[in-house]
C-alpha positions as CSV (number, residue, x, y, z in Angstrom):
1,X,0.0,0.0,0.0
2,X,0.9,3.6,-0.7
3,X,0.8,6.0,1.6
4,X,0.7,9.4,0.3
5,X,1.1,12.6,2.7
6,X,0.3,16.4,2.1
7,X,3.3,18.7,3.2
8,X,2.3,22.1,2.7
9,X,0.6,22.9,0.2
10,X,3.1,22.6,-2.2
11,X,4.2,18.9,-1.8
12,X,2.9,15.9,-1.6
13,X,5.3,13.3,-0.8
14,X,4.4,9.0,-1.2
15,X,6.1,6.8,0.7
16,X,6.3,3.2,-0.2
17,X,5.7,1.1,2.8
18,X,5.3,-2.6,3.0
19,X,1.4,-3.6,1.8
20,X,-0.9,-4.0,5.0
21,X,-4.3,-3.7,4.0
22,X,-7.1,-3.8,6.6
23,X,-7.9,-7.1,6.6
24,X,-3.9,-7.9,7.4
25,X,-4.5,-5.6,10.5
26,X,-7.7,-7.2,11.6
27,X,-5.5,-10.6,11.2
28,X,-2.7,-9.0,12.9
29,X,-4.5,-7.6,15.7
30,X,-5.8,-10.8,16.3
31,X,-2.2,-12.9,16.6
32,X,-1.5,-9.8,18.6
33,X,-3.9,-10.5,21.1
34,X,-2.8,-14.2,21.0
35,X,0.7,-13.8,21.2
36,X,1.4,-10.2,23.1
37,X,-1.7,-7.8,24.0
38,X,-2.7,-11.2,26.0
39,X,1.0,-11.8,27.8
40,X,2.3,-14.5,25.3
41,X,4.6,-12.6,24.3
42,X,8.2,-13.6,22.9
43,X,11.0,-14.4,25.5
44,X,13.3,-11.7,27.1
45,X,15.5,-10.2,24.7
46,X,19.7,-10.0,25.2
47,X,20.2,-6.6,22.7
48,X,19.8,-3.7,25.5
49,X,21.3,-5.8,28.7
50,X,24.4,-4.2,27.6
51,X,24.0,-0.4,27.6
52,X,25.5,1.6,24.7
53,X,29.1,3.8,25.9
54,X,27.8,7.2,26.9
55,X,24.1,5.9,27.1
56,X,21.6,6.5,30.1
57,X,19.7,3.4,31.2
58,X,21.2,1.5,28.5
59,X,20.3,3.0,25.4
60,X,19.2,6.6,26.0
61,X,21.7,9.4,24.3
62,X,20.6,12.7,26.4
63,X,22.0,16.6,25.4
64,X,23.3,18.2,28.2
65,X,20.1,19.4,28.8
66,X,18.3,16.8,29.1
67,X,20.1,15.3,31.3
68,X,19.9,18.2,33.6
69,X,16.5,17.4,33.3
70,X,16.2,14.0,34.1
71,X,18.9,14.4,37.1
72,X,16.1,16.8,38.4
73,X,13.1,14.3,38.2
74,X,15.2,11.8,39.5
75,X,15.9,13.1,43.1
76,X,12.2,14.8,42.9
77,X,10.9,11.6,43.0
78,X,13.8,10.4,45.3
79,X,12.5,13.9,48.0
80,X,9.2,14.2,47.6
81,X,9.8,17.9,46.7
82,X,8.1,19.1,43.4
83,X,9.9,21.8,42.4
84,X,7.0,22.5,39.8
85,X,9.7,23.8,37.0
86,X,8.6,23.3,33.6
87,X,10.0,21.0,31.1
88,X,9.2,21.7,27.6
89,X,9.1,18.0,26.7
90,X,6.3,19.3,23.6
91,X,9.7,20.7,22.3
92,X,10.9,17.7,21.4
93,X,7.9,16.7,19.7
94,X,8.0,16.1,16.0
95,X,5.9,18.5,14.6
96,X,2.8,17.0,12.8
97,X,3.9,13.7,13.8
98,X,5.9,13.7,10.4
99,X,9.1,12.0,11.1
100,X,11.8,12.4,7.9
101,X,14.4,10.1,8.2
102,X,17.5,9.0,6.2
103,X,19.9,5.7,6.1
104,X,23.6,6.0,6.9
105,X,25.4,3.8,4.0
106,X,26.4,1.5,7.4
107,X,22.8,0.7,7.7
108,X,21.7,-0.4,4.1
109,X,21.5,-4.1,4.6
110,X,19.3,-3.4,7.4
111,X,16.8,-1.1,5.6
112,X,14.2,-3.7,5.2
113,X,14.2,-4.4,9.0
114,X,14.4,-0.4,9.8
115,X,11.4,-0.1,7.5
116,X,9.1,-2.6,9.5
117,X,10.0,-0.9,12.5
118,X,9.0,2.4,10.9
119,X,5.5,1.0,10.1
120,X,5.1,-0.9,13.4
121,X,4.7,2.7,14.4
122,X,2.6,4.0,11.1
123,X,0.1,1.6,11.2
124,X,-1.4,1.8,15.0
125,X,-0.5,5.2,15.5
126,X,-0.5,8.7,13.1
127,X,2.7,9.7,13.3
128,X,4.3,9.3,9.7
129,X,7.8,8.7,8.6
130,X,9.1,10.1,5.3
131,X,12.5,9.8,3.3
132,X,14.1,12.7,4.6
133,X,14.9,15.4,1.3
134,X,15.5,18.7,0.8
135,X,12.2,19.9,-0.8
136,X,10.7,17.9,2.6
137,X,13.2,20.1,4.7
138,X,11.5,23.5,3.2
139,X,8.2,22.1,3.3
140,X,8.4,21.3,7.1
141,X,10.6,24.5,8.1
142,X,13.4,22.1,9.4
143,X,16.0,20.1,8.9
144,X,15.4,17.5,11.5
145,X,16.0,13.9,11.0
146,X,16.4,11.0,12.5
147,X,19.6,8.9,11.0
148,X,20.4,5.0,10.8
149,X,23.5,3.4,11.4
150,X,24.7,0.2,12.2
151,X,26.4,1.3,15.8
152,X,28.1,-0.9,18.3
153,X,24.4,-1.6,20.2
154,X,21.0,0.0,19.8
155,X,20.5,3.1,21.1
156,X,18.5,6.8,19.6
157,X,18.9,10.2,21.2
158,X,15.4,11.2,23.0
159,X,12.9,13.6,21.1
160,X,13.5,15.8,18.2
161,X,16.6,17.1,19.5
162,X,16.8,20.3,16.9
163,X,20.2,19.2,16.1
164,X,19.4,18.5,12.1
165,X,20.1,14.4,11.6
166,X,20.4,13.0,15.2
167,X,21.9,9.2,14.7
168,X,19.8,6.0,16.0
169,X,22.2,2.7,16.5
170,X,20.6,-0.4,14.6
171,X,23.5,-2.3,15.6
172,X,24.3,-6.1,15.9
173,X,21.9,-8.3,17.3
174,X,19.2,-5.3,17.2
175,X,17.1,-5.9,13.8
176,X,13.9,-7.2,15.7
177,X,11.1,-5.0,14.4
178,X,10.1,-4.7,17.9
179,X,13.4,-3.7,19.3
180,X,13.5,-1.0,16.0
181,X,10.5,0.3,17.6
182,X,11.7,0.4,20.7
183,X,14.5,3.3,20.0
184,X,12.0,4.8,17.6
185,X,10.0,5.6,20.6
186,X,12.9,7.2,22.2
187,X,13.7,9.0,19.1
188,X,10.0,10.3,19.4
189,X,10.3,11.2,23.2
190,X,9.2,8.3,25.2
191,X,11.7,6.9,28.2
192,X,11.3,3.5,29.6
193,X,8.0,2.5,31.2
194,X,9.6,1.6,34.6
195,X,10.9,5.1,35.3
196,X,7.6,5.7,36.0
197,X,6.6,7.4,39.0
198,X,3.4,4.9,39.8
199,X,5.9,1.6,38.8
200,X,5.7,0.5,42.5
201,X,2.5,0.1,42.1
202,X,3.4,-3.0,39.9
203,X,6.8,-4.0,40.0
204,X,10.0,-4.1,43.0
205,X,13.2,-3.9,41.4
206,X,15.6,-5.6,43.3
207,X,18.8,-3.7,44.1
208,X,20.7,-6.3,45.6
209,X,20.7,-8.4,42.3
210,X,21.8,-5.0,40.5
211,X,25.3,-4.5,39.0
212,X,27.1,-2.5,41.7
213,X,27.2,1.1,39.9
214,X,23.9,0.4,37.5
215,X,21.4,1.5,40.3
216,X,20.8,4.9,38.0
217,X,19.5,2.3,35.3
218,X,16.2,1.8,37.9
219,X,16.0,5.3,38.9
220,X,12.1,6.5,39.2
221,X,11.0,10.0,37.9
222,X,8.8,12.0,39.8
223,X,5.3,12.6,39.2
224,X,5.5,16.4,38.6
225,X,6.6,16.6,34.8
226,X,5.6,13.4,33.6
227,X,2.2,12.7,32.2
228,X,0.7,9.4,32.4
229,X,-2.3,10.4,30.3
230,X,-4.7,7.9,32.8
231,X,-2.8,4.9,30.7
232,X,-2.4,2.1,33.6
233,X,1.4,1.4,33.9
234,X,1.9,-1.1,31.4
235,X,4.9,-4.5,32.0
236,X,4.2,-5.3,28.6
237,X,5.4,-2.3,27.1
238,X,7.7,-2.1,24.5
239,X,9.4,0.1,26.5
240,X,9.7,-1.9,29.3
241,X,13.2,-3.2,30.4
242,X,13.2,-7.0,31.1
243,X,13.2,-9.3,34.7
244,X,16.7,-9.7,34.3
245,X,18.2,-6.4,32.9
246,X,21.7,-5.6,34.9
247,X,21.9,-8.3,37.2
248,X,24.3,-9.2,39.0
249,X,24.0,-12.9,39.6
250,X,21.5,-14.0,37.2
251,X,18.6,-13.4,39.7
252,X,15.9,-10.8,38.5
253,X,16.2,-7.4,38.9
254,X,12.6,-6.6,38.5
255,X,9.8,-8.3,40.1
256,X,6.3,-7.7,39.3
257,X,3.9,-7.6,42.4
258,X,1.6,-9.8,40.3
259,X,3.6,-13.1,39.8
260,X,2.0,-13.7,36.0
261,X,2.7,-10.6,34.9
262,X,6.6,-11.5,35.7
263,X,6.8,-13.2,31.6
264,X,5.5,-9.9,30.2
265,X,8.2,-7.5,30.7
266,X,11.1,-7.4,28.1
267,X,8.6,-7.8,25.1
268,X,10.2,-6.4,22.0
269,X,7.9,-8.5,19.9
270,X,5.3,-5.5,19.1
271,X,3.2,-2.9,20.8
272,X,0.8,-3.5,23.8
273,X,-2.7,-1.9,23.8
274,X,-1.4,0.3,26.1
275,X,1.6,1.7,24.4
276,X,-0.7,2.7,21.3
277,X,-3.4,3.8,23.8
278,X,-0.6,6.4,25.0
279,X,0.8,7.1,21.6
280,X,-3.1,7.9,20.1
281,X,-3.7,10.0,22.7
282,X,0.0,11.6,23.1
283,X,-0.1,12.3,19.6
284,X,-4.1,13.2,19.0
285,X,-4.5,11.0,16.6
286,X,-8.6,11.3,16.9
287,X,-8.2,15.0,17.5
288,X,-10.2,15.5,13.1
289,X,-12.7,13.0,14.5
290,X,-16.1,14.7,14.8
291,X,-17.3,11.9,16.7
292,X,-19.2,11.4,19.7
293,X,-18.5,7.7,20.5
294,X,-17.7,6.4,23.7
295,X,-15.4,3.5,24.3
296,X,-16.2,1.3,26.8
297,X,-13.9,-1.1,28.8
298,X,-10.8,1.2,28.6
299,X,-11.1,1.6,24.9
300,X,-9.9,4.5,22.3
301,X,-11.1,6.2,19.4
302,X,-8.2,5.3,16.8
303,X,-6.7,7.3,13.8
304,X,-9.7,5.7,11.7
305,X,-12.2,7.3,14.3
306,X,-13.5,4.0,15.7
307,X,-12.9,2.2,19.1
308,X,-9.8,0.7,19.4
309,X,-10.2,-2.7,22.0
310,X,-8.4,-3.7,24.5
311,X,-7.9,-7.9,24.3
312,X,-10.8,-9.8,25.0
313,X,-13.2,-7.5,24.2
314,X,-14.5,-6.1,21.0
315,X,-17.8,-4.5,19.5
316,X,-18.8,-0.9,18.5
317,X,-18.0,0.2,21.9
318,X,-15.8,-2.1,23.0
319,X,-18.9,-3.5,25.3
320,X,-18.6,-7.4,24.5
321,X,-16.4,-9.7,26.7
322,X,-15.0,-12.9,25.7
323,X,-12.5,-14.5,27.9
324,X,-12.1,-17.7,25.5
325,X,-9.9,-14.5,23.2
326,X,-7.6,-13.9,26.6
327,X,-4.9,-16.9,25.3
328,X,-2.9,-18.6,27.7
329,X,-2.0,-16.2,30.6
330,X,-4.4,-17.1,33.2
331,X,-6.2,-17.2,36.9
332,X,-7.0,-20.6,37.5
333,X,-9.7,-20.9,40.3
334,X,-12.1,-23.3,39.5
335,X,-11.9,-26.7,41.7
336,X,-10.3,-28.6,38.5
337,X,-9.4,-27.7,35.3
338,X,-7.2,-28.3,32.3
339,X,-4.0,-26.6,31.0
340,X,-3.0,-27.0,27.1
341,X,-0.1,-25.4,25.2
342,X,-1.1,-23.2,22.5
343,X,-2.5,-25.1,19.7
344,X,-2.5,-28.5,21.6
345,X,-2.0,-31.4,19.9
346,X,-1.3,-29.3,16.5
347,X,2.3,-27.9,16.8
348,X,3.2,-24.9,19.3
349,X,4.2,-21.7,18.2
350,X,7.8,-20.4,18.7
351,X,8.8,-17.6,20.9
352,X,5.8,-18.0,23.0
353,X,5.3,-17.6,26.8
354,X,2.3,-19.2,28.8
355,X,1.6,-18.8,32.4
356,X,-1.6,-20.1,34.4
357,X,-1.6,-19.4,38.3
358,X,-3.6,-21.7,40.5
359,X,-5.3,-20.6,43.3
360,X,-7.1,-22.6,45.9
361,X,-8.5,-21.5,49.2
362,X,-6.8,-21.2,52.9
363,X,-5.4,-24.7,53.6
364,X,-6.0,-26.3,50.3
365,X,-3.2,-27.9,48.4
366,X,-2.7,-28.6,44.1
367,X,-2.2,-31.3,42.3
368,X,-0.9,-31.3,38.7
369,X,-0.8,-34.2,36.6
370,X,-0.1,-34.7,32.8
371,X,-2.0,-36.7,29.8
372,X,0.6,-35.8,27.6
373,X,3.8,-34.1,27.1
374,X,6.4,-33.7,24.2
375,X,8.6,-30.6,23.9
376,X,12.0,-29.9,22.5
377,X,14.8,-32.1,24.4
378,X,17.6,-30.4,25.5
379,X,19.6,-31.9,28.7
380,X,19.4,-29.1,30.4
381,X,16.0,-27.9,29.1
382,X,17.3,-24.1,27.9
383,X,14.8,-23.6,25.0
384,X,11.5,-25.0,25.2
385,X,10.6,-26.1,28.7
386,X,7.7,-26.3,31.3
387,X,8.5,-24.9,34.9
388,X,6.7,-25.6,37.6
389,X,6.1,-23.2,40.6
390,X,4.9,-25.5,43.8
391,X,6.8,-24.5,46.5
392,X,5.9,-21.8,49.3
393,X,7.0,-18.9,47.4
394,X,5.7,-19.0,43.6
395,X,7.9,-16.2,42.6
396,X,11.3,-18.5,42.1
397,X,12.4,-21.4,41.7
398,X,10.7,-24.3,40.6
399,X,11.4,-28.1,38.6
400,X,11.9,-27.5,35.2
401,X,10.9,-29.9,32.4
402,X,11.5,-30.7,28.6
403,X,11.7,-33.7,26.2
404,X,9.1,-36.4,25.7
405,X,9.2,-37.8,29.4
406,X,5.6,-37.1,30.8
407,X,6.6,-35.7,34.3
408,X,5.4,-37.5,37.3
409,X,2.1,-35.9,39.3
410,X,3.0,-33.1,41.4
411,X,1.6,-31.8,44.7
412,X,2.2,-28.2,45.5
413,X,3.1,-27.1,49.5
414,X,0.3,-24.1,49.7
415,X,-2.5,-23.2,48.2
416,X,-1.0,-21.6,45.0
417,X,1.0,-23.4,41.6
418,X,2.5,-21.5,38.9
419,X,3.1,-23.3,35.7
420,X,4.9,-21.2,33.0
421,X,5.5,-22.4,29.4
422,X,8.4,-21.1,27.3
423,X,9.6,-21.8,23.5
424,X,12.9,-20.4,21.7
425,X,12.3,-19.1,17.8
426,X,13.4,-22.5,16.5
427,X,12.4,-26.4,16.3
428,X,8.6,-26.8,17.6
429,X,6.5,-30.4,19.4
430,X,2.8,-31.0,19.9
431,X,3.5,-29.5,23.3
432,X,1.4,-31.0,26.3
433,X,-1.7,-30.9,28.1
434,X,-2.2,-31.7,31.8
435,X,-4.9,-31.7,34.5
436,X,-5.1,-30.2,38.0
437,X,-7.2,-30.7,41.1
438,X,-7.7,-28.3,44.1
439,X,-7.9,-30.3,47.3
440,X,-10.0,-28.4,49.5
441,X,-11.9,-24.9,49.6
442,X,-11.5,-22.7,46.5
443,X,-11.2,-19.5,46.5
444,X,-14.5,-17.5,46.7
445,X,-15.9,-16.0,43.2
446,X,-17.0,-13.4,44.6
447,X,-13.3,-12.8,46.1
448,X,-10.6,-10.5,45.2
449,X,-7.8,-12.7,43.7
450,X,-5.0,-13.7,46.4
451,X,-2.0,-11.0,46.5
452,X,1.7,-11.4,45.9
453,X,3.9,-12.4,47.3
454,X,2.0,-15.6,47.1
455,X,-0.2,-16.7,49.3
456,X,0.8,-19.5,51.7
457,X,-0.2,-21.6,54.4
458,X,1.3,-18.7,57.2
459,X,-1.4,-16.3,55.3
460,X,-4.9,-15.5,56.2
461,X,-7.7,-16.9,53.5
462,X,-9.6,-15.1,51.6
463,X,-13.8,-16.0,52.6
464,X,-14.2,-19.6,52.3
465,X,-17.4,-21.6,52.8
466,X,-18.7,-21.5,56.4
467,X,-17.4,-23.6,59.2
468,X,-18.9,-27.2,59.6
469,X,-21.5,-27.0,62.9
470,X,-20.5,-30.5,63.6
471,X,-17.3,-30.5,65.8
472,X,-16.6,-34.2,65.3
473,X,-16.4,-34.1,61.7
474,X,-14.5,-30.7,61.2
475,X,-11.0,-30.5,58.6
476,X,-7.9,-28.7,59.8
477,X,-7.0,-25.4,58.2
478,X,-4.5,-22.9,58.6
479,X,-6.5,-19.6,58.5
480,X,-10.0,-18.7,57.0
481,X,-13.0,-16.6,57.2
482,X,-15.8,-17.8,59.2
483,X,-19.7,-17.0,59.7
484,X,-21.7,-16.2,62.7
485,X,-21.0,-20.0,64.1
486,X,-19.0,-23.1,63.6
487,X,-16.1,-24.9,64.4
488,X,-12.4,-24.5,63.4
489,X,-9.5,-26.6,64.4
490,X,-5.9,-26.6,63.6
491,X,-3.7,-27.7,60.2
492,X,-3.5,-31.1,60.0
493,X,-6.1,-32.2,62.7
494,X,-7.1,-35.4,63.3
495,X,-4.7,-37.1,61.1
496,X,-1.2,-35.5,62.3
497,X,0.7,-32.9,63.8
498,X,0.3,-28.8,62.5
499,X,3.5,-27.8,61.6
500,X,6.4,-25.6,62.9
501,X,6.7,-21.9,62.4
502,X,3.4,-21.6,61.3
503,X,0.9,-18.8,62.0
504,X,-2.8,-19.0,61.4
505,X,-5.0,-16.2,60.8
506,X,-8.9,-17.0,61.6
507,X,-11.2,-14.2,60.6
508,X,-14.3,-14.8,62.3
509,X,-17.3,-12.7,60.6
510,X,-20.1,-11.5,63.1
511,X,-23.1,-8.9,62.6
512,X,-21.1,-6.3,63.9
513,X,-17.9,-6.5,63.7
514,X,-14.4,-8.9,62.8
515,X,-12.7,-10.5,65.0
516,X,-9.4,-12.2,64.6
517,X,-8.0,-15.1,66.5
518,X,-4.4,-16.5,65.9
């Protein structure tokens, strides 16, 4: 297709970018919301845990001034103290979203790559790239440009800088689409998502894991220049660095409060709903809509003046919910239930990430048990594999399985599992499918879903079904939430001993009040 812009009035300038008709972006929205907008997104990548010479947080290239500027939001989010000084981050703006650019002769064997970068961006959003000339110079009243060259990593300068062609690294090892899209979002003024002043609302980033020196890699900015537009912080980003980004030890560095959002971060696969939620409204895209549609559900009004969906829901308005559409990252609460690799028994799809979370009530244990099971072997399982999280703490750890061995049944420790499926980009298998079984309560529906760090036996339940009025027939549980009357007894009663360093929380629910006994 043929995209043809109006510059001026005296020039219109086409741009030949690769043919994506509608139906092509239907299609791709839906693999998107298989394969990314729904968390399966492609494993961590290794291009940015390196950080460019002379880059901030890896691959940032900041003027003086800039930096200045980010050295300020930095210790105002560190204080507390809004200095309320204005940043004229609309200066670096392109203006009308039109972005000229130009290749560097060391970049001409990556132009095809460059170019689906470029239209990663053009499709979703309405900013516009165009061969940078000098009849487009006159016609936009600058001489701004971004640049491509093959550099020694990936890395852009942030904003229009004003500075005429301003260099972006496309270096070894960074030709992904996703990751060109990722330092043509710097180059068009975004930072990373987790210098975000609301990120702790979502993630910890652990500095004892970090590379002695790298701490300013994590820094947070402060909430008094930077705009988060009412976009919900987003681990899926493009933007987003990955779990494992300057570590020092090969532990993570980042840790998402929710443990199934952990697989999301480092995505340079494609954009999330959220990052062309921000970039629609950032740039007004909908601003020549003379509309008065509501989207529903956290929905936008696109470029093409219609609601934009978020994954799993569609319609008009964005008012229909199907969770069948969600793909493999799930809550698992129901009593039993059955977990499948994408696709099962057909072949699974590379660079895809799975994760279901099981959650059963105070007390209760999992059981995991597989029909089938066939994966790439590898001896030491590193590229497609099945880990399983059954231990007291669901955030580490875990046995880790590949091959055609079916694995034998496996019984968790609390009342939580986390299974988490993982492929490389090569060499594919029929993948598995196994069953599990809650033993004892679930959690409520009507419940909040248990909070992380995960919930184990030492941690109150959320409601479960009331207690038993018989006192001789009456299970052992380690915590709960209780009606007006009932019986409770300890873990393990009747048919052994409770166990040591062990606390039990037992909410007891009256007309008037809660009362809590240990």
């Amino acid at each position: 297709m043929k995209l043809c812009v109006l510059l001026g009035a005296v020039l219109a300038v086409c741009h030949l970018v690769a043919g994506r008709s509608k139906d092509y972006r239907m299609a791709k929205g839906k693999v998107l919301q298989e394969l990314h907008g729904t968390g399966s997104v492609r494993p961590e990548p290794a291009e940015e845990i390196d950080d460019t010479v002379g880059a901030f947080q890896s691959d940032m290239l900041l003027t003086p001034k800039q930096m200045q500027e980010v050295m300020e939001l930095i210790e105002e989010g560190k204080s507390g103290v809004d200095k309320r000084k204005a940043v004229a981050y609309l200066s670096y703006r392109w203006p009308q979203n039109m972005v000229p650019y130009e290749f560097d002769s060391s970049s001409e064997a990556d132009r095809d790559a460059i170019m689906a970068g470029m239209s990663l961006w053009s499709e979703e959003s309405c900013v516009q790239f165009v061969p940078y000339s000098a009849q487009v110079a006159s016609s936009l009243g600058h001489e701004n440009r971004i640049q491509f060259y093959k550099g020694s990593g990936c890395s852009s300068y942030v904003g229009m800088i004003g500075a005429g062609a301003q260099q972006v690294s496309i270096g070894n090892g960074c030709t992904g689409a996703g990751t060109i899209a990722h330092e043509i979002g710097h180059a068009l003024g975004w930072h990373h998502e987790q210098s975000r002043p609301d990120r702790d609302e979502a993630v910890t980033i652990n500095y004892d894991n970090v590379q002695p020196g790298r701490e300013i890699n994590f820094a947070k900015y402060s909430t008094a220049q930077i705009s988060t537009h009412d976009v919900p912080y987003d681990i899926s980003s493009i933007m987003h660095y990955g779990s494992g980004y300057f570590s020092a030890n090969g532990e993570p560095t980042i840790v998402a409060l929710d443990p199934v959002d952990q697989f999301l971060m480092g995505n340079r696969a494609d954009f999330s709903f959220y990052d062309m939620k921000l970039a629609n409204i950032m740039f007004g895209c909908s601003d020549h809509c003379n509309t008065n549609l509501q989207c529903q559900n956290e929905g936008y009004i696109g470029k093409d003046c219609t609601c934009v969906c978020k994954p799993g829901y569609s319609g008009t308005h964005c008012e229909s919910f199907n969770p069948d559409s969600l793909g493999c990252i799930r809550k698992m609460t129901a009593l039993t239930g059955t977990l499948e690799s994408s696709g099962y028994p057909a072949q699974y799809q590379n660079n895809a990430v799975c994760a279901w979370q099981i959650m059963g009530g105070a007390g209760s244990t999992i059981s995991l048990s597989f029909e089938a099971f066939s994966l790439e072997t590898d001896a030491t399982c590193r590229y497609d594999k099945l880990t399983v999280r059954a231990g007291t703490d669901i955030s580490t750890g875990g046995q880790v399985f590949c091959g055609t061995t079916i694995p034998p049944e496996i019984e968790s420790v609390g009342n939580q599992m986390l299974v988490i499926f993982s492929s490389d980009n090569i060499i594919t298998a029929p993948g598995f499918q196994a069953n599990y079984v809650i033993h004892g309560n679930t959690v409520a529906t009507n419940a909040p879903p248990p909070p992380f760090p995960a919930i184990t036996t030492k941690q109150p339940a959320v409601a479960t079904t009331r207690a038993p009025t018989n006192c001789e027939v009456i299970p052992g549980t380690c915590g709960g939430t209780y009606g007006n009357a009932g019986c409770i007894a300890s873990p393990n009663y009747g048919e052994g001993t409770y166990n040591s360093d062990e606390e039990c929380i037992y909410n007891i629910e009256t007309r008037t009040k809660l009362l809590s006994d240990r």
